[in-house]
C-alpha positions as CSV (number, residue, x, y, z in Angstrom):
1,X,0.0,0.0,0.0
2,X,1.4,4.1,-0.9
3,X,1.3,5.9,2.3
4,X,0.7,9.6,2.4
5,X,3.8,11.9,1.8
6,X,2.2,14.6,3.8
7,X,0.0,14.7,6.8
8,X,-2.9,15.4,5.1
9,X,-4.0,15.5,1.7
10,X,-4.3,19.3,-0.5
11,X,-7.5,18.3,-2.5
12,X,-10.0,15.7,-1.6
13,X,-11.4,14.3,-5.5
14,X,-15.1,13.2,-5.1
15,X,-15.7,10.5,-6.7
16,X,-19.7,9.2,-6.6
17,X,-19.6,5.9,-8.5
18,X,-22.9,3.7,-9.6
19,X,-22.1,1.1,-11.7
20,X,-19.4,2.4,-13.5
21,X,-17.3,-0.9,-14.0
22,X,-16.9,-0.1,-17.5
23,X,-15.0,2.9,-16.8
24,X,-13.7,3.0,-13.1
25,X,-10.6,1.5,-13.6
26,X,-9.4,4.0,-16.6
27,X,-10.3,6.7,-14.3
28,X,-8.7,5.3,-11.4
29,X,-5.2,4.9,-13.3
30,X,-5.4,8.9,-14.8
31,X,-5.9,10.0,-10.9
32,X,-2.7,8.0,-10.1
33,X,-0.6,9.7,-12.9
34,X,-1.8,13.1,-11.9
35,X,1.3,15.3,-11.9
36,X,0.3,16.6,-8.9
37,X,0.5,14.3,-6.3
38,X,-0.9,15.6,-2.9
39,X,-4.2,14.0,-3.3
40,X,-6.8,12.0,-1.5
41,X,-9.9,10.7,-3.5
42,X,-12.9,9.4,-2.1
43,X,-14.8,6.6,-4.1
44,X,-18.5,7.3,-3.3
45,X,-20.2,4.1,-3.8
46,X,-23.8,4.7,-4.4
47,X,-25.0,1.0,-4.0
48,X,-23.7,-0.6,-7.7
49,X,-24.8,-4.0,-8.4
50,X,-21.7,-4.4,-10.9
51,X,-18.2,-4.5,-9.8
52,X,-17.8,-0.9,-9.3
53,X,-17.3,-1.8,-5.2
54,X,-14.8,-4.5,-6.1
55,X,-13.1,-2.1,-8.0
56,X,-13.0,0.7,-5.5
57,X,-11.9,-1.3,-2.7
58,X,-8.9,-2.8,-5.2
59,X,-7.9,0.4,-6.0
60,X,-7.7,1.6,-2.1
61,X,-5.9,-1.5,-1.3
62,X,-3.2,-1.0,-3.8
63,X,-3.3,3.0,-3.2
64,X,-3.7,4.5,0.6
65,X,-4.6,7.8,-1.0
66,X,-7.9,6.3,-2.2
67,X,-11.0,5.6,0.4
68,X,-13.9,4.2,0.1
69,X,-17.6,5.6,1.3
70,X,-20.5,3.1,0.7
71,X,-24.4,4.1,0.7
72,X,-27.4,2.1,0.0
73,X,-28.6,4.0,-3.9
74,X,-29.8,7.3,-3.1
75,X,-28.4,9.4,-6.0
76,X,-25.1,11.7,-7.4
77,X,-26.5,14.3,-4.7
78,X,-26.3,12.4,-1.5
79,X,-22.8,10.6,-2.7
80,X,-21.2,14.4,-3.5
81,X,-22.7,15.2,0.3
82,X,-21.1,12.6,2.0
83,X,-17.7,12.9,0.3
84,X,-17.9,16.7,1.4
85,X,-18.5,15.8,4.9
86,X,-15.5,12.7,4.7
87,X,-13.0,15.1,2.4
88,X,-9.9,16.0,5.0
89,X,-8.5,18.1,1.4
90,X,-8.5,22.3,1.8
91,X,-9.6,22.6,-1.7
92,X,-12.5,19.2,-3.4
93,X,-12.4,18.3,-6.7
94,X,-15.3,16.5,-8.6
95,X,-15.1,14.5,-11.2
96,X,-18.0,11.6,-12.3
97,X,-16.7,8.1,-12.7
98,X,-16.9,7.5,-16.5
99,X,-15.1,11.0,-17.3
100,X,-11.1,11.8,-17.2
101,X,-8.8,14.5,-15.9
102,X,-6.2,15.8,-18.1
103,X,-2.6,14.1,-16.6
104,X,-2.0,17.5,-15.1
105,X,-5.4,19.1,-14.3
106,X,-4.8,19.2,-10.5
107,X,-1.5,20.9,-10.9
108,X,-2.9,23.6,-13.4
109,X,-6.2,24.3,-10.9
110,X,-4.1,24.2,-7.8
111,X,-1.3,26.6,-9.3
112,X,-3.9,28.7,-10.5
113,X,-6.0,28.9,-7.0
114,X,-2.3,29.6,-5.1
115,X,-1.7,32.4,-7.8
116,X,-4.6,34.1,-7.8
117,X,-6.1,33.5,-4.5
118,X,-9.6,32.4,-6.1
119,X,-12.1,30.0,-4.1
120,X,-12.8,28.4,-7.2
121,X,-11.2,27.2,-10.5
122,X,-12.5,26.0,-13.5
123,X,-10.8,25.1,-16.9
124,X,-12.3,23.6,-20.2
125,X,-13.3,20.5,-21.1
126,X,-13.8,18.1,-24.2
127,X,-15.4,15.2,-25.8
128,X,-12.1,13.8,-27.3
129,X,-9.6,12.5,-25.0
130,X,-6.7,13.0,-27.4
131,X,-7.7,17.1,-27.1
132,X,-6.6,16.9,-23.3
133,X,-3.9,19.5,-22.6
134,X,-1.6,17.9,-21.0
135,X,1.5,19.7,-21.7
136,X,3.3,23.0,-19.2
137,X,0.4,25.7,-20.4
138,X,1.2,29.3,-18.0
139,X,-2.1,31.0,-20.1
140,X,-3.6,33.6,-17.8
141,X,-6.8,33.2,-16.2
142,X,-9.8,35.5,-16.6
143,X,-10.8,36.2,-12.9
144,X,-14.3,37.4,-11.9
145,X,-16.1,38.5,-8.8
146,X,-19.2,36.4,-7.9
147,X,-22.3,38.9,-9.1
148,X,-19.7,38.9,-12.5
149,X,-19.6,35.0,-12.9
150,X,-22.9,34.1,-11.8
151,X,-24.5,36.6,-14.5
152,X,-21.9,35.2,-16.8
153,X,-23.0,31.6,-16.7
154,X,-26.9,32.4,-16.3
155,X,-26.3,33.9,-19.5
156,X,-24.3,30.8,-20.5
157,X,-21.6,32.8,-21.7
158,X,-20.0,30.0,-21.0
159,X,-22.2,27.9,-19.4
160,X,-20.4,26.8,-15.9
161,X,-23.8,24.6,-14.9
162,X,-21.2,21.4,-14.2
163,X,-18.9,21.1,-11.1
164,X,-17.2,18.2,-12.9
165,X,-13.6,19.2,-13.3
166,X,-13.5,22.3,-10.9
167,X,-12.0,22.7,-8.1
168,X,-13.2,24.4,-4.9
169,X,-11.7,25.7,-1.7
170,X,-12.9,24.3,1.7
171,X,-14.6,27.9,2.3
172,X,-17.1,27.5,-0.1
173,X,-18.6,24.5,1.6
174,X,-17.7,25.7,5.4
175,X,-19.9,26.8,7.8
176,X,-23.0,26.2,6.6
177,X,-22.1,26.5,2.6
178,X,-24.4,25.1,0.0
179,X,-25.0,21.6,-0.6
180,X,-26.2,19.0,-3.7
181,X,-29.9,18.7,-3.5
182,X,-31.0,15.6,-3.2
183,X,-34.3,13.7,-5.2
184,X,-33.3,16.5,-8.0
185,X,-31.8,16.2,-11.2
186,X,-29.7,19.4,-12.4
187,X,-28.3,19.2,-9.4
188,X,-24.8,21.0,-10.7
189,X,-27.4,23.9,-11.7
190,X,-29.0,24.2,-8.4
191,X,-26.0,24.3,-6.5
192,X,-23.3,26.1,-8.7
193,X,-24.7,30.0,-8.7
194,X,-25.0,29.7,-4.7
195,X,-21.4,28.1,-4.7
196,X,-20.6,30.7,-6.8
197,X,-22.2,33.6,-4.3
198,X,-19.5,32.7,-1.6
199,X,-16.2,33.1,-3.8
200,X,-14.4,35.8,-3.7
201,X,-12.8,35.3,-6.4
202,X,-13.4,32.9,-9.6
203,X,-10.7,31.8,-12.1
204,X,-11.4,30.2,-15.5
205,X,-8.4,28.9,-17.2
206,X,-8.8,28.2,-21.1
207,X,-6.9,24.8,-21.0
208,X,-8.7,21.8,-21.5
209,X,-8.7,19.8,-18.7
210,X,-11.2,17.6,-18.4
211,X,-12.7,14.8,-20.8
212,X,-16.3,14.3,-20.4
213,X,-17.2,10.7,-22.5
214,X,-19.8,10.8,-25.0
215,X,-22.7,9.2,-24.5
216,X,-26.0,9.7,-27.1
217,X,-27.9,7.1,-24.6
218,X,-27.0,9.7,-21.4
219,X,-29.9,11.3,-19.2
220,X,-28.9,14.6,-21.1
221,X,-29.6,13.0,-25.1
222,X,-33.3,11.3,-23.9
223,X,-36.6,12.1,-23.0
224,X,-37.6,11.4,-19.1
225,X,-39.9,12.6,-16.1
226,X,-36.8,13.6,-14.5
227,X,-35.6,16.0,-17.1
228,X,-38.4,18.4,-16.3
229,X,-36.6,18.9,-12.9
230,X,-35.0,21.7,-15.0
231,X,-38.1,24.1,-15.6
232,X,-38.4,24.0,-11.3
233,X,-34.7,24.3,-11.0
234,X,-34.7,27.5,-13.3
235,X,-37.8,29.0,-11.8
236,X,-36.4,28.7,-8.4
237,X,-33.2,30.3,-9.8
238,X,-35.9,33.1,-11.6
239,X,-37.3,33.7,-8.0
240,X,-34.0,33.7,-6.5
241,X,-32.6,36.4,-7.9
242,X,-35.8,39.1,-8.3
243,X,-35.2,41.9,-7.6
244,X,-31.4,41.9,-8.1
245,X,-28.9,42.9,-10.9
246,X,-28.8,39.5,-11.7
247,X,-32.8,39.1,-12.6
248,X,-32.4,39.5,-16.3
249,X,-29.9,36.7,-16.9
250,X,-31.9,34.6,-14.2
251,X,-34.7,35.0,-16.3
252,X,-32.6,34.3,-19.8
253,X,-31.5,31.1,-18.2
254,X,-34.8,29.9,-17.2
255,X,-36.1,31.0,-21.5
256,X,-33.0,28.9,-22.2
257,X,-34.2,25.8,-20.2
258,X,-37.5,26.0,-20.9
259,X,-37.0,26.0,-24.7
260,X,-34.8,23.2,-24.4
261,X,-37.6,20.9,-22.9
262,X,-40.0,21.8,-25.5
263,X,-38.1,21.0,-28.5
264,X,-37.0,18.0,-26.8
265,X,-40.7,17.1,-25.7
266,X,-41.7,18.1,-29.6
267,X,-38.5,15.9,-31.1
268,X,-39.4,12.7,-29.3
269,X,-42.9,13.3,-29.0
270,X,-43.1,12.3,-25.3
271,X,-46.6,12.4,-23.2
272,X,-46.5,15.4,-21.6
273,X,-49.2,17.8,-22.5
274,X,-49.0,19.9,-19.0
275,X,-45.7,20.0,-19.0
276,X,-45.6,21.5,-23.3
277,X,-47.9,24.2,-22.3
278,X,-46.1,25.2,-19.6
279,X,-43.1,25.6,-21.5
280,X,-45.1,27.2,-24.6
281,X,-46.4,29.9,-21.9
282,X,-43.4,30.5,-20.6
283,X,-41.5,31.3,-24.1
284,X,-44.5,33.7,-25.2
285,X,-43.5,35.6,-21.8
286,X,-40.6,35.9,-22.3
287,X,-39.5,35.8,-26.0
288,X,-39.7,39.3,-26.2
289,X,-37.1,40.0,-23.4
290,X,-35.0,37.4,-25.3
291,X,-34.7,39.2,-28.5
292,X,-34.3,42.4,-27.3
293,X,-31.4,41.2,-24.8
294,X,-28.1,41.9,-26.5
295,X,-26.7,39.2,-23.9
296,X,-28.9,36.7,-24.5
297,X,-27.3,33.6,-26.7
298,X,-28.2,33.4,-30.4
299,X,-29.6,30.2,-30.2
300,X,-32.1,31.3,-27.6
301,X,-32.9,34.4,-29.9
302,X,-33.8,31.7,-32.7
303,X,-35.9,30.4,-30.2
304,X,-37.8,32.9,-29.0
305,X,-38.6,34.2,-32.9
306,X,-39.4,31.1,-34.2
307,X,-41.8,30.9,-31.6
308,X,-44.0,33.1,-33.1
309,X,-44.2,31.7,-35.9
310,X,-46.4,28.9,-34.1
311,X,-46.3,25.7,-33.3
312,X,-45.6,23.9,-36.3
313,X,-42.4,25.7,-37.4
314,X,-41.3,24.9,-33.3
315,X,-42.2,21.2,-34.6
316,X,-39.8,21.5,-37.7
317,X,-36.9,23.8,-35.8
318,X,-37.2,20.6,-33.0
319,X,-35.7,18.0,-35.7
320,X,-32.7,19.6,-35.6
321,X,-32.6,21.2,-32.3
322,X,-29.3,20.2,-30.1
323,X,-29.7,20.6,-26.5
C-alpha cells in the first residue's frame, strides 16, 4: 500500500460511482498519474450491483490515498454530500466516474488557485480525450467576482452549470455552505450559482482539462420525467434572484431551459401535454425580453422568434434542435 507523503491531503477528489465498471478503472489509473501528487480521493459508492465496489476497494488496497464511502442507492446528490463531509482536502475536486482528468489538471487548478487567490477554479473540457492538454500551459486566467460570474454563466456565456472538473476551496462549503440537493436532477445547476455567491474570487483557465465521454444514450440525449426537474430548477433560480442585478440573466437562463424541454418534448414526442404548455407559456413571456437582450445567446434568440411563428415551425426547428 502508498502511504501519504504529507500529513494530510491538499485536495480531496469526489468520486460518486454507480455502476461504473466499465470505466472505473481507466479513471482510477489517470488519478494515479496526476502530476500533482498531494491528493486523497474518495470513491462514493452509491450502492452498484456491478463490480464498481470490487473495483473501488482494489484500487484503495493497492493505493492508501484512495478511500472508500459506501451508501445504499440514493443518487449523485447524497454521494457528492457525504464525500464533502468525509473530504480532510482544503480545496474538493469532482469528477463523475466515467469521465477523465487531463494528466496535469490538479497541478494547473491548484497553481492557478495559489496564484490568484480564487475560491474556485474552472478550466475547459472536451469530448475527445486525445484534445486533453496535457503539456506546461502558463495562459492567464480571466478572474471574476461572484455577481460577475454568476450573470456570466446564467447567460451561459460560457455555461459553468457542471462542477465536474472544478476545483473548490474548503470555504465554499464551510460553515453552513451550499450543498447537492437531493431527489433532484440538475443538481450541478441548483448548487453552482450559490457556490458561486461565496467566492471571492473565480478563475477560469482556457486549457482543457477535463474529458467528459460521449454518451447519445445519457440522461442529457433522452426524454424522461426527470428531465423536467430543469423548468423547477430554473424558476427557483428566476425567483432567487428578483429583484437583483442579476434578474435579467436569471430570467434568460430559465427562456433557455425552458426552450430546451419543448423542443426536446416536440422531437421525441413524449406524453407530456402539461408540461408543453407550460413551457409554450413561458416562451410567449418571455420571448420578447429574449430578443431584445443583447446578452442573450443566439440560439435562444432563434428560439424565442421562431416561436411566433407557431407551433408547427417549433415542430420543424425541434428535428434539428441540439440541447
Amino acid at each position: 500500500m502508498a502511504p501519504f507523503s504529507f500529513p494530510t491531503p491538499v485536495v480531496s477528489v469526489i468520486v460518486p460511482v454507480y455502476n461504473a465498471e466499465p470505466w472505473l478503472a481507466e479513471l482510477v489509473g489517470a488519478l494515479r498519474q496526476q502530476t500533482f501528487t498531494h491528493w486523497e480521493c474518495l470513491l462514493v459508492d452509491d450502492g452498484s450491483t456491478d463490480s464498481s465496489a470490487r473495483i473501488c476497494r482494489e484500487s484503495a488496497d493497492a493505493d492508501s490515498r484512495f478511500r472508500v464511502l459506501s451508501q445504499p442507492n440514493a443518487g449523485v446528490s447524497v454521494a457528492r454530500n457525504l464525500g464533502i463531509a468525509e473530504a480532510r482536502g482544503e480545496w474538493l475536486y469532482f469528477i463523475d466516474a466515467d469521465d477523465l482528468p487531463a494528466r496535469n489538471a490538479l497541478e494547473r487548478l491548484m497553481e492557478t488557485a495559489e496564484r490568484t487567490d480564487a475560491d474556485i477554479v474552472t478550466g475547459g473540457w472536451t469530448h475527445c480525450a486525445d484534445d486533453l492538454d496535457n503539456g506546461d500551459l502558463h495562459a492567464s486566467p480571466e478572474l471574476f467576482e461572484s455577481q460577475k460570474i454568476i450573470t456570466r454563466s446564467l447567460y451561459q456565456h460560457p455555461d459553468l452549470a457542471s462542477v465536474c472538473g472544478t476545483l473548490f476551496s474548503r470555504r465554499v462549503f464551510h460553515p453552513e455552505g451550499p450543498r447537492f440537493t437531493p431527489g433532484i436532477r440538475f443538481e450541478d445547476l441548483d448548487f453552482t450559482y450559490r457556490a458561486f455567491e461565496r467566492a471571492s474570487r473565480v478563475a477560469l483557465l482556457s486549457d482543457r482539462l477535463y474529458f467528459y465521454r460521449p454518451n447519445s444514450s445519457s440522461f442529457i440525449n433522452t426524454m424522461t420525467p426527470s428531465r423536467l426537474d430543469i423548468l423547477d430548477v430554473t424558476d427557483r433560480i428566476a425567483r432567487y434572484y428578483k429583484g437583483t442585478p442579476v434578474e435579467k440573466a436569471a430570467r434568460s437562463r430559465r427562456f433557455s431551459a425552458y426552450f430546451g424541454v419543448l423542443m426536446l418534448l416536440m422531437r421525441t414526442g413524449y406524453d407530456a401535454p402539461a408540461a408543453l404548455q407550460r413551457c409554450l407559456a413561458v416562451i410567449r413571456q418571455g420571448r420578447r425580453e429574449a430578443l431584445t437582450d443583447p446578452r442573450v445567446r443566439f440560439k435562444n434568440k432563434t428560439g424565442a422568434l421562431v416561436s411566433y411563428l407557431g407551433s408547427p415551425v417549433l415542430r420543424l426547428l425541434a428535428k434539428f434542435y441540439k440541447s
